[in-house]
NURO-760894 format. One record per residue (C-alpha): x, z, y; residue in one letter. Coordinates in pm, 1 decimal. Example, Ala and Ser with C-alpha at 12.3 -4.5 7.8 and 13.67 -1.06 7.14 Angstrom:
<recs>
+----------+----------+----------+------+
:        x :        z :        y : resn :
+----------+----------+----------+------+
:   1230.0 :    780.0 :   -450.0 :    a :
:   1367.0 :    714.0 :   -106.0 :    s :
+----------+----------+----------+------+
</recs>
This chain:
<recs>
+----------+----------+----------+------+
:        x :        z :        y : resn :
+----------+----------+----------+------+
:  -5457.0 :   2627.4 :   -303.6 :    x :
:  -5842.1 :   2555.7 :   -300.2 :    x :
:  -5789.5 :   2232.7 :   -161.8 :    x :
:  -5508.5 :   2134.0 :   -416.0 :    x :
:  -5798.2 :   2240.0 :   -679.9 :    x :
:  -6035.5 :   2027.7 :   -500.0 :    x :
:  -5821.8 :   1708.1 :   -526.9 :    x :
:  -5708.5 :   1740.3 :   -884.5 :    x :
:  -6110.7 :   1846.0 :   -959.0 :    x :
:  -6223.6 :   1545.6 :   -781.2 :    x :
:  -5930.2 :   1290.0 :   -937.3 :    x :
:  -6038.7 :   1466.9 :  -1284.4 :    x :
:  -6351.0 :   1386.0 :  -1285.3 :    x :
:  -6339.3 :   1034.8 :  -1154.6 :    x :
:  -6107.1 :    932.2 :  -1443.5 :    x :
:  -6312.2 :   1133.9 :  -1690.7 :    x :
:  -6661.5 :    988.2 :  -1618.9 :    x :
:  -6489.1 :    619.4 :  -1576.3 :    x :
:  -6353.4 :    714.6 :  -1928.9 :    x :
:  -6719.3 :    828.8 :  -2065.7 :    x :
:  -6871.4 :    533.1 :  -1939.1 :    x :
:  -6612.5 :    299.5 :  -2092.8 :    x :
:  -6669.3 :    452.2 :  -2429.7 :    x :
:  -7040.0 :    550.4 :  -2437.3 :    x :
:  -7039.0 :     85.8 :  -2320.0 :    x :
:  -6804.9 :     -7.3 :  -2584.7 :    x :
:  -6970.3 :    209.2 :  -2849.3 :    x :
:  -7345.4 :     66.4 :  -2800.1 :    x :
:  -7244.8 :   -275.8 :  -2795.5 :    x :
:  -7050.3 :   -273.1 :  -3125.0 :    x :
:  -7381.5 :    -96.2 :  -3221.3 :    x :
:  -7602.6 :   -401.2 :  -3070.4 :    x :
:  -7378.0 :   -601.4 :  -3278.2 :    x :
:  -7436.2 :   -422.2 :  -3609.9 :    x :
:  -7797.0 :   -402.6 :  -3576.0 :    x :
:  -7848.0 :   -740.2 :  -3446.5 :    x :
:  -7935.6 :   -926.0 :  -3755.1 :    x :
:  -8229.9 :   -631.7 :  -3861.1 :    x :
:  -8361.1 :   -657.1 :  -3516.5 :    x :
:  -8397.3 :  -1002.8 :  -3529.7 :    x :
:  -8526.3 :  -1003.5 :  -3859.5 :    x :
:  -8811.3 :   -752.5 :  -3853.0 :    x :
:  -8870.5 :   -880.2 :  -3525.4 :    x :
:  -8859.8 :   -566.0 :  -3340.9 :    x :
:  -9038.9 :   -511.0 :  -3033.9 :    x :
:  -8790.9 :   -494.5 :  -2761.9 :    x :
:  -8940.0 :   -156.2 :  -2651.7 :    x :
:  -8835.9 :     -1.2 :  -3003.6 :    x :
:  -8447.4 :   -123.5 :  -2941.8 :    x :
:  -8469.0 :    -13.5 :  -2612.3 :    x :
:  -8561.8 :    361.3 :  -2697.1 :    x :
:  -8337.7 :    309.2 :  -2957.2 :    x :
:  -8057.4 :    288.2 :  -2699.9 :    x :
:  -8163.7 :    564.3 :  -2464.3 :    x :
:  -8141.9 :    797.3 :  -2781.2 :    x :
:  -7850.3 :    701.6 :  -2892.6 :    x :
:  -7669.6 :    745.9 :  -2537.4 :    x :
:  -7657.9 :   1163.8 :  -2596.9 :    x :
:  -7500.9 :   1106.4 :  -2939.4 :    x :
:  -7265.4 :    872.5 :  -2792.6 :    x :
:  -7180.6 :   1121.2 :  -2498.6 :    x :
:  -7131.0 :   1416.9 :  -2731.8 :    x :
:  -6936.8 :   1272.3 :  -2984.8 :    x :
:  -6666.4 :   1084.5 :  -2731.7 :    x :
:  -6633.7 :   1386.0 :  -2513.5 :    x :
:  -6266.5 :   1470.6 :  -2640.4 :    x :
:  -6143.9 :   1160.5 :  -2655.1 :    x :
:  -6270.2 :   1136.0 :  -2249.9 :    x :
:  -6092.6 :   1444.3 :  -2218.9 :    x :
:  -5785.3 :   1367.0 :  -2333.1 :    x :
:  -5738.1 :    978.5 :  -2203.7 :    x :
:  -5892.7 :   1133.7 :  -1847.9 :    x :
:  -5638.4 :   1418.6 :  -1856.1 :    x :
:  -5317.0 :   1218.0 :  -1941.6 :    x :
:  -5451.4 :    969.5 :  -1661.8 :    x :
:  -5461.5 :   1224.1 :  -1413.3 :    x :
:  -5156.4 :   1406.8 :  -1454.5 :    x :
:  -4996.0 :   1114.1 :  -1563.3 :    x :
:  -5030.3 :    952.4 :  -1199.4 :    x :
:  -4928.5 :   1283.0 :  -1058.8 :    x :
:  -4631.9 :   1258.4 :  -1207.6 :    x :
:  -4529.5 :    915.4 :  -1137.3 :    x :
:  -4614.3 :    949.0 :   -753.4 :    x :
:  -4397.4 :   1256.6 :   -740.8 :    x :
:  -4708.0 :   1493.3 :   -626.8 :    x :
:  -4647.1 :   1784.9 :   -926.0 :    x :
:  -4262.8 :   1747.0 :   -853.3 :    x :
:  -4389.5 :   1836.5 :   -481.8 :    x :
:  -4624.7 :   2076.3 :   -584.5 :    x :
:  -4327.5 :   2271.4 :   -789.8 :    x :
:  -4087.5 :   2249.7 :   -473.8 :    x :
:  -4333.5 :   2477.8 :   -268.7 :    x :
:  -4307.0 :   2746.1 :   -548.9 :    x :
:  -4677.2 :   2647.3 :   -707.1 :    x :
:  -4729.8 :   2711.7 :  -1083.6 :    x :
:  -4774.7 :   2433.8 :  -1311.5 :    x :
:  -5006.9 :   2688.4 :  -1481.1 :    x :
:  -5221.6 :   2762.0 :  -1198.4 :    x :
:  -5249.3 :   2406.9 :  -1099.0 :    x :
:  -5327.1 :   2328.0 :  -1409.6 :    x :
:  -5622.4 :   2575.9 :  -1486.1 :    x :
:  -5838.0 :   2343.6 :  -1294.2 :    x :
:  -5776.1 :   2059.3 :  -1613.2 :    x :
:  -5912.4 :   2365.9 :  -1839.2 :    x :
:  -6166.2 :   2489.3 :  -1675.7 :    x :
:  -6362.2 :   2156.8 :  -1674.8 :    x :
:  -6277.4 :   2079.0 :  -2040.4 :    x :
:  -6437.6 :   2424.1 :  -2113.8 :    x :
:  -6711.2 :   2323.4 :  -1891.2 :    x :
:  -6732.4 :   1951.0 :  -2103.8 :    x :
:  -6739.7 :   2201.6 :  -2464.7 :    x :
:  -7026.3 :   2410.2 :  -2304.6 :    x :
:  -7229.4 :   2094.7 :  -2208.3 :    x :
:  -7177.6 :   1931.8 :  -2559.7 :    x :
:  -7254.4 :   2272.1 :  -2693.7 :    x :
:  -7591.5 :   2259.3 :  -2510.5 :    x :
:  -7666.1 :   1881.0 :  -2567.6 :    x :
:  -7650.4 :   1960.9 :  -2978.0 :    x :
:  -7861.9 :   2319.5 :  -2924.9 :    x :
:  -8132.5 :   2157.7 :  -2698.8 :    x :
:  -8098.9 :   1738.6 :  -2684.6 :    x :
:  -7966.0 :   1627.9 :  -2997.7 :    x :
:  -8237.0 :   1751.2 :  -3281.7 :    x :
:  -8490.2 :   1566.7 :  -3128.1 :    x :
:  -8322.8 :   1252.7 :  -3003.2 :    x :
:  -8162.8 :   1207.3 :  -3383.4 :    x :
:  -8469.9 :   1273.3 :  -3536.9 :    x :
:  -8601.7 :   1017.9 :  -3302.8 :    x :
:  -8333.4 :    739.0 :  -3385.7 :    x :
:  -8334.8 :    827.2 :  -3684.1 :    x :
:  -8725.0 :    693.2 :  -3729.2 :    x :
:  -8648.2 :    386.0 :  -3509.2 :    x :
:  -8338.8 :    272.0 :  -3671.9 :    x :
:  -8523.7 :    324.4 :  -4056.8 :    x :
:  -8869.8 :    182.7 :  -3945.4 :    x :
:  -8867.9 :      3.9 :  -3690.6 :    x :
:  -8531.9 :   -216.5 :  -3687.5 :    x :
:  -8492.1 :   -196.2 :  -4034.0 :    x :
:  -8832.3 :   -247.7 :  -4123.4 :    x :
:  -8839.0 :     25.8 :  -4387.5 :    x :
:  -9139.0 :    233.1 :  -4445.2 :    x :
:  -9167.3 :    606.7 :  -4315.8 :    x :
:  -9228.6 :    792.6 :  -4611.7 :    x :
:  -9146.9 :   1182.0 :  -4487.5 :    x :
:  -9447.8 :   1382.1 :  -4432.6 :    x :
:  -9274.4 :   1706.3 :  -4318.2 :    x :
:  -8917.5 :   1816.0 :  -4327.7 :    x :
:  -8843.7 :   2168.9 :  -4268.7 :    x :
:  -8767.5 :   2442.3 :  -4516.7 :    x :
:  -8861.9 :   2179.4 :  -4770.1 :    x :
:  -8968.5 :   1833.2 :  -4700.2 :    x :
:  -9247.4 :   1632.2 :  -4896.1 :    x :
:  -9179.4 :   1235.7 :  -4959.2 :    x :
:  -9463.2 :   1028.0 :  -5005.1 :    x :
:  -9485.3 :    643.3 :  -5166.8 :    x :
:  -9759.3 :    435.0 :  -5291.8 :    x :
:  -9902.7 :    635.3 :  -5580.5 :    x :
:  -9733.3 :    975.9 :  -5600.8 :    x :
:  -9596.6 :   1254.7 :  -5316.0 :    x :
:  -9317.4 :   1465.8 :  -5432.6 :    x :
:  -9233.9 :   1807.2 :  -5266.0 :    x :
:  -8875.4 :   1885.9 :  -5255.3 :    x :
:  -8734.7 :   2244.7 :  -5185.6 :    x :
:  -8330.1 :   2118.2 :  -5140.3 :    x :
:  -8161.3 :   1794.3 :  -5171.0 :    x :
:  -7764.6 :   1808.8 :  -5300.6 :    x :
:  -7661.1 :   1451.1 :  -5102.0 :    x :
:  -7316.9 :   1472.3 :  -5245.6 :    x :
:  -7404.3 :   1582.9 :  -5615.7 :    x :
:  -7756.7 :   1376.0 :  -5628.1 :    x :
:  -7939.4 :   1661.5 :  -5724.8 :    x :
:  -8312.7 :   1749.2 :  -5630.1 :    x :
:  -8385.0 :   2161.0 :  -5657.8 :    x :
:  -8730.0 :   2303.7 :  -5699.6 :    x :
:  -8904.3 :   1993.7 :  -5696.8 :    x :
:  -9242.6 :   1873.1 :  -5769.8 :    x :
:  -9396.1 :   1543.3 :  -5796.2 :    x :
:  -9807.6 :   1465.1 :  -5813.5 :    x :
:  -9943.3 :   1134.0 :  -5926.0 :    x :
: -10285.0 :   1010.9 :  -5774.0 :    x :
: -10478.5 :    711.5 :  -5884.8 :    x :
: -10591.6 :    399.0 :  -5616.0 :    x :
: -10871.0 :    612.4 :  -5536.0 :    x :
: -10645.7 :    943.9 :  -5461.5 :    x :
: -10724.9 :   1182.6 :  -5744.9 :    x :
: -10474.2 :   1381.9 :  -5931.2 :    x :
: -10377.9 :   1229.7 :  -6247.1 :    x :
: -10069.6 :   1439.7 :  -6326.2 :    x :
:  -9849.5 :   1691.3 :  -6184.6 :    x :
:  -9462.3 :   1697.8 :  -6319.8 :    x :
:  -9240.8 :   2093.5 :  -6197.6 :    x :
:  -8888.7 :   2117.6 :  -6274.1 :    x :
:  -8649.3 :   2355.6 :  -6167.6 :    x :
:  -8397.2 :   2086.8 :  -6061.9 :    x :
:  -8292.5 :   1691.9 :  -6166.2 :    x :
:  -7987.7 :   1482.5 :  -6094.9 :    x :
:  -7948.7 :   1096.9 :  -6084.5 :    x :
:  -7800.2 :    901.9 :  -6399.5 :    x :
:  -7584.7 :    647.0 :  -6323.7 :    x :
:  -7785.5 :    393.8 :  -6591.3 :    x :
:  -8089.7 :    463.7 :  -6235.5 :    x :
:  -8309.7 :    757.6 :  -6411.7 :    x :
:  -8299.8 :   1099.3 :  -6324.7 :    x :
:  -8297.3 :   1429.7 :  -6588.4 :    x :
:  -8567.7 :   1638.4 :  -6505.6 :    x :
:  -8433.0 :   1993.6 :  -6650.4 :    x :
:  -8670.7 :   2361.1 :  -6717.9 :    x :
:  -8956.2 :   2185.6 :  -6614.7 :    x :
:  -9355.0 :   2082.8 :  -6720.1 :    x :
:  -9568.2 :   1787.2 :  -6694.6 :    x :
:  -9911.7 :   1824.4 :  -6677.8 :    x :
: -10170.6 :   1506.7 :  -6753.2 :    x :
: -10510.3 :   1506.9 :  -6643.5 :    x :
: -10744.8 :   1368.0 :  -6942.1 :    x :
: -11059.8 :   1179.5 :  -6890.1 :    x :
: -11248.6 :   1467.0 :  -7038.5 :    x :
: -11124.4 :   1657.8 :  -6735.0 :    x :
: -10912.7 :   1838.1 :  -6995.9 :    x :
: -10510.3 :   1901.4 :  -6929.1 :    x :
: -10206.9 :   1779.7 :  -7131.5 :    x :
:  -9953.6 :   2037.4 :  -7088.4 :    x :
:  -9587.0 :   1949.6 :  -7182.9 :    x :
:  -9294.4 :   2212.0 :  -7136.3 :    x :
:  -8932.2 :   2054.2 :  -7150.6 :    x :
:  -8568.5 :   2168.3 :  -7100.1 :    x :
:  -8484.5 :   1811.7 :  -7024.0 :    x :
:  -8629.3 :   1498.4 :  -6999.6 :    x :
:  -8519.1 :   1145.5 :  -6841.5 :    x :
:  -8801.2 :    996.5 :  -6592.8 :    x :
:  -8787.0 :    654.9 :  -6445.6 :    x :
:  -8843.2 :    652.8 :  -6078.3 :    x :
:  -8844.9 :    381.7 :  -5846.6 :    x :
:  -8672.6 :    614.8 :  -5561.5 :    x :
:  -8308.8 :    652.7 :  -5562.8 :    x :
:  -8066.6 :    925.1 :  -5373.8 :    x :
:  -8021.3 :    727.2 :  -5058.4 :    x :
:  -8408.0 :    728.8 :  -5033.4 :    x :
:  -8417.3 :   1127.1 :  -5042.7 :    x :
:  -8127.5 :   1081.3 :  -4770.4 :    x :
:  -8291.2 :    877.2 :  -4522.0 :    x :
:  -8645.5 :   1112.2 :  -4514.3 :    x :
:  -8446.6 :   1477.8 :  -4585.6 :    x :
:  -8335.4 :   1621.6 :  -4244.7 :    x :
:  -7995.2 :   1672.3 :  -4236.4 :    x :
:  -7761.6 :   1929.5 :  -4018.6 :    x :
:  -7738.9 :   1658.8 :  -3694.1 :    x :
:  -8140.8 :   1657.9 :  -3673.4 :    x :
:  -8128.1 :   2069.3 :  -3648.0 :    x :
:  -8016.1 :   2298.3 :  -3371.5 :    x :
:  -7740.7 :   2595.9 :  -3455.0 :    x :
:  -8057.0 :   2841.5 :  -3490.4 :    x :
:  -8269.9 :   2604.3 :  -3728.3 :    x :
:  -7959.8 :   2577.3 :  -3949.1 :    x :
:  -7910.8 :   2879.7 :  -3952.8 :    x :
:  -8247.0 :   2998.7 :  -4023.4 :    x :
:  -8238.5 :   2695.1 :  -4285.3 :    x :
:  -7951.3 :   2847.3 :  -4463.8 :    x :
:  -8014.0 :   3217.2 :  -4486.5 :    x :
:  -8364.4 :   3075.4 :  -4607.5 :    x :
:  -8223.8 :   2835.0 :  -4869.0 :    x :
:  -7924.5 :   3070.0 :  -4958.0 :    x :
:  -8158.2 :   3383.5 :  -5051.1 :    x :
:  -8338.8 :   3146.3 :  -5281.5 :    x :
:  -8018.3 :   3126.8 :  -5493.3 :    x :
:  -7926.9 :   2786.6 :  -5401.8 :    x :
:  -7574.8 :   2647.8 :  -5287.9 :    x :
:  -7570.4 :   2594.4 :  -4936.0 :    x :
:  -7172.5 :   2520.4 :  -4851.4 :    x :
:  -7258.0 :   2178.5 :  -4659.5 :    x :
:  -7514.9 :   2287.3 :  -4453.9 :    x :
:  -7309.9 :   2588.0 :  -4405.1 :    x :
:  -6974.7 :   2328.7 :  -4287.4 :    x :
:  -7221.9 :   2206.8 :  -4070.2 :    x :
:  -7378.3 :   2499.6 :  -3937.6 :    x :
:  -7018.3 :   2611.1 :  -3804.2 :    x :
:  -6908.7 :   2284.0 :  -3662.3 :    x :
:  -7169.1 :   2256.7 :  -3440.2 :    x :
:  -6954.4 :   2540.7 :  -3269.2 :    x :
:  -6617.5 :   2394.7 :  -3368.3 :    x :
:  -6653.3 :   2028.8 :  -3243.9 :    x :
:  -6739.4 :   2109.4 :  -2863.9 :    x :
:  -6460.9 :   2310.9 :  -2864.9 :    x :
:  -6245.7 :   1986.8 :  -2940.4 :    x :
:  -6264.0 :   1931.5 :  -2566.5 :    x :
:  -6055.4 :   2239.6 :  -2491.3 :    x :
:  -5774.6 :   2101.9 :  -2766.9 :    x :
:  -5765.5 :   1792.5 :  -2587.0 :    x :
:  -5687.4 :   1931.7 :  -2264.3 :    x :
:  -5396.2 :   2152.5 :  -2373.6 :    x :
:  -5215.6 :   1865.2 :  -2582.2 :    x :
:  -5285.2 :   1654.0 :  -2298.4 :    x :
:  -5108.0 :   1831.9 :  -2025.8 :    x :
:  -4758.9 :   1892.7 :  -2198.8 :    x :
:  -4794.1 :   1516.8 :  -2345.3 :    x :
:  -4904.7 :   1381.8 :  -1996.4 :    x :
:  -4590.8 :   1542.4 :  -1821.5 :    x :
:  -4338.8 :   1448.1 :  -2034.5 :    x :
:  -4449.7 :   1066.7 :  -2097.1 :    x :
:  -4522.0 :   1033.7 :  -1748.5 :    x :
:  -4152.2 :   1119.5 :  -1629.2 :    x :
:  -4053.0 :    769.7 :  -1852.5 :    x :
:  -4335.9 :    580.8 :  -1662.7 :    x :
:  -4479.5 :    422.3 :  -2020.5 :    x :
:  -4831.2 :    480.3 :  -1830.0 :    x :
:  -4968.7 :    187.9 :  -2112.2 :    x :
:  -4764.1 :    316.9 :  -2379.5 :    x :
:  -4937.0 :    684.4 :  -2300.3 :    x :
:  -5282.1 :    564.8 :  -2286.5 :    x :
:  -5244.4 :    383.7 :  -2624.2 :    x :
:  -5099.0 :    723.9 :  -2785.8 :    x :
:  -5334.8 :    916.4 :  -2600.0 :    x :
:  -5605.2 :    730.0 :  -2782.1 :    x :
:  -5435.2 :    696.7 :  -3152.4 :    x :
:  -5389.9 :   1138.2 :  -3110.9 :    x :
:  -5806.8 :   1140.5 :  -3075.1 :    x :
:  -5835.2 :    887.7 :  -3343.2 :    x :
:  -5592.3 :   1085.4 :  -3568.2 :    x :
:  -5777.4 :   1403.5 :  -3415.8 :    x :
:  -6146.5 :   1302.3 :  -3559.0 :    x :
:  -5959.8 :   1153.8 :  -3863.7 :    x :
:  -5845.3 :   1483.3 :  -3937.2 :    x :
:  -6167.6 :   1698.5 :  -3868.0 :    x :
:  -6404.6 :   1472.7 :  -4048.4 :    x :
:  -6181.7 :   1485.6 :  -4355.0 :    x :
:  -6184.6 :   1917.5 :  -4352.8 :    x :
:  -6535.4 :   1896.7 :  -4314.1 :    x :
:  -6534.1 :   1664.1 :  -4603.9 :    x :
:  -6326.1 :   1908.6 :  -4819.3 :    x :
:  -6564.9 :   2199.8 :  -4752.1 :    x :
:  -6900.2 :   1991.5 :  -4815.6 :    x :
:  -6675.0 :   1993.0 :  -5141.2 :    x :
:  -6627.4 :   2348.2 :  -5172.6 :    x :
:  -6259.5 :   2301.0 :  -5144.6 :    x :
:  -6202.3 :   2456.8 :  -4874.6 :    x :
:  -6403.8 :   2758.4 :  -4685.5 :    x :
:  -6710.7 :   2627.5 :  -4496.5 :    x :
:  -6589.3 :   2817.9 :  -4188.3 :    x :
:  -6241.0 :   2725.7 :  -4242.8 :    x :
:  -6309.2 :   2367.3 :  -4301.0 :    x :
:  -6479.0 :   2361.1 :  -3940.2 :    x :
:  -6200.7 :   2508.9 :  -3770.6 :    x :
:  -5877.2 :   2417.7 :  -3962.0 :    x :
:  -5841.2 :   2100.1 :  -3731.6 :    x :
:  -5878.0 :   2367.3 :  -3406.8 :    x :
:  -5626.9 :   2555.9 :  -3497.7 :    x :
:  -5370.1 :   2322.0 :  -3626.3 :    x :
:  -5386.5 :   2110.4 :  -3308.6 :    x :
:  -5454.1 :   2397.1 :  -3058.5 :    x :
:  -5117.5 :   2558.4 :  -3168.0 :    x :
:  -4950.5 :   2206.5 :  -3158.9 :    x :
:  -5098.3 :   2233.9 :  -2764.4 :    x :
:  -4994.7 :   2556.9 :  -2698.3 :    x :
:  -4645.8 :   2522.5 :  -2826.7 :    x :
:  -4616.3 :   2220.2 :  -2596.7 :    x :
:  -4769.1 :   2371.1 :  -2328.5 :    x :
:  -4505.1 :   2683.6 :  -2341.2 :    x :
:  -4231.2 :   2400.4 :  -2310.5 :    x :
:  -4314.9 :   2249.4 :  -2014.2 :    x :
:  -4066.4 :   2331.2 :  -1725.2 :    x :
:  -4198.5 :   2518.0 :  -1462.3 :    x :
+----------+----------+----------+------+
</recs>
């Protein structure tokens, strides 16, 4: 038996880091592609695109690991199957579900490695492509001064402090902006309790306070309940400098929520996100139990091409699915924790069901 595990580990993991480096190749050229008229147009040095690459590669890794999974594991059984070898392995009285272990083990193996490249890689390297991509290739100016808790956004005559930034309502919470002159002194401060974008390109400042310094070194003092301000930044500007849930670990999201939550504000995306950073590795798992059952009954027909192409459209359809729960909780229809899992769940009993079918 160990050396039946040996040759389906070793066959296993041929396919599945072919398959990775396939993907991971075909994914950072399309990217080349996309990016290729910014880089050539802000004439970036070749040293920026280059660690722009390198820190994209984890992302890359981590987010195509079921899709390697399943392609790899219909591969491998699949030519099992068609060269008679499971039909041999059945005749000596050898469980499918033994055998088979070996295809689940290293899929749990895959979810704890993609578990540990978001914990411990990912932060950093998304923070760091994150910079190159906005500043470097696309020539846009970095404006974030620190972006924790709260994060502080600076441009050419004011700095505004932000405690929380609603990306799919528009809507700034506890924020404060100062106003300096060309020599940097304070020429007004404006506090407001929170402010959403008009579509017409203002925001409404609501329960807030503006406060003018006079020449006289006196101060204007203005209480409001709302008031429209023009402002030259716009929502996608507070996206690009606010960190988001991919630039934070599963304990600095956490922290980041319990923080923000106690405060009285609404946390639910953060919170969708917060819980699929344990629900996507576990994707790898689902792949490997709907890709035994469908590996050993498409590879009786021989439609090896036919497979592959399903194999793919089922991890398509897959992230399809999961990226539109997490949409519906970032929306508060559904439960965050829910939302992160639903896609689990529906497909893992899908894989189970066929799994429990196969012929022994």
């Amino acid at each position: 038996m160990l050396i039946i595990t040996r040759y389906f580990t070793r066959e296993f993991l041929k396919i599945f880091f072919l398959c990775q480096a396939t993907f991971v190749t075909l994914y950072l050229l399309v990217d080349l592609f996309e990016n290729l008229d910014s880089v050539i147009k802000n004439k970036a040095p070749l040293g920026a695109v280059i660690r722009y690459f390198l820190f994209n590669v984890p992302l890359v890794v981590y987010q195509v690991s079921p899709l390697a999974v399943l392609l790899c594991t219909f591969i491998t059984i699949g030519l099992f199957v068609r060269y008679n070898e499971i039909t041999a392995l059945k005749a000596h009285g050898i469980s499918l579900f033994s055998v088979f272990n070996v295809f689940l083990f290293i899929s749990m193996f895959t979810g704890l490695f993609s578990l540990g490249l978001q914990e411990y890689v990912l932060p950093y390297t998304n923070r760091q492509l994150k910079e190159i991509k906005n500043v470097q290739i696309k020539g846009k100016q970095s404006t974030t001064i620190f972006t924790r808790d709260n994060f502080w956004y600076r441009t050419q005559d004011a700095i505004f402090n932000i405690e929380y930034f609603y990306p799919g309502k528009n809507m700034l919470q506890g924020i404060t902006i100062y106003y300096f002159s060309p020599d940097f002194h304070l020429r007004e401060r404006i506090d407001a309790k929170w402010a959403v974008w008009r579509n017409d390109g203002d925001w409404t400042f609501h329960d807030g306070m503006v406060r003018v310094l006079q020449t006289d070194a006196e101060i204007k003092t203005e209480l409001f309940k709302e008031k429209v301000i023009a402002l030259h930044e716009t929502p996608e500007d507070f996206k690009l400098s606010q960190k988001m849930g991919e630039e934070m670990s599963f304990g600095e999201i956490r922290a980041f929520v319990n923080k923000v939550s106690s405060e009285g504000y609404d946390t639910t995306p953060y919170e969708v996100d917060m819980h699929a950073k344990i629900s996507y590795p576990c994707i790898n798992i689902i792949m490997a139990i709907l890709g035994i059952p469908f590996a050993l009954m498409i590879g009786r027909s021989g439609g090896m091409a036919l497979g592959i192409t399903t194999s793919v459209f089922i991890g398509f359809f897959y992230w399809i699915f999961f990226a539109l729960c997490l949409s519906l909780g970032k929306s508060s229809s559904l439960p965050p924790l829910l939302s992160a899992w639903m896609a689990n769940a529906a497909f893992g009993a899908l894989g189970v069901y066929m799994f429990l079918q196969v012929k022994q």
